[in-house]
Every structure is written in structure tokens, then in C-alpha cells.
C-alpha positions, 0 to 999 in steps of 0.5 A, a space after each residue: 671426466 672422460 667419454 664411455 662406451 656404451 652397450 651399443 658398442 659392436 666393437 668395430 675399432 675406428 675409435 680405437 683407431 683415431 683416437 689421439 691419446 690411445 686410451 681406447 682398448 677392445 677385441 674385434 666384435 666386442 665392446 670396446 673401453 675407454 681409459 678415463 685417466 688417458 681420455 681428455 674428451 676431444 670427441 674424435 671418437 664419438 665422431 667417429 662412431 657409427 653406432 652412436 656408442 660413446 658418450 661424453 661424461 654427462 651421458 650426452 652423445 656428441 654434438 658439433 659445435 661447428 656454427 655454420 655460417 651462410 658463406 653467399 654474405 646474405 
């Protein structure tokens, strides 16, 4: 499955801008679209958006997977 653009899209571009695979396609000021045949979910985007717009194939907004350690060894 690939990611979405929602209607909070206001088609600013810095997904289309980072994403890897180019499957990001849209005008300035409005909502953008994501190819789901070009898309392989590596959440560039969704990282990058400001407006929280694009969501993962389950309608979920992304979340870091990062686990943070406590890196002072306690």
C-alpha cells in the first residue's frame, strides 16, 4: 500500500520535493497526490510535512520509530 494526501494538503511541495521515489505530483497552493504504484511507504514525506497531510495506508499519521536511548549509561 502506499501513503495519501489528505485535505489538509496546502500544496507547499516539500514532499514532493524529498521524496526518493518522485511519486509526489501537484501545483503550487494546491493539494498534492501521491502515485500508489511509485510510492514504497519510506515516510520521507510524511516527515516532512508541516500540516500533518499524509498518512500511511491504515489512515494513521506518521510516528518515529526511533527508540531513544538515555545515552548518560543510567
Amino acid at each position: 500500500m502506499a501513503y495519501r494526501i489528505t485535505g489538509a494538503c496546502l500544496g507547499c511541495g516539500g514532499c514532493k520535493v524529498v521524496c526518493p521515489a518522485e511519486a509526489i505530483s501537484g501545483l503550487p497552493e494546491q493539494m498534492h497526490v501521491i502515485d500508489p504504484g511509485r510510492c514504497f511507504e519510506c515516510g520521507v514525506c510524511a516527515r516532512s510535512c508541516p500540516h500533518k497531510a499524509i498518512v500511511d495506508s491504515a489512515g494513521q499519521p506518521y510516528v518515529s520509530k526511533i527508540i531513544r536511548q538515555d545515552v548518560r549509561g543510567r
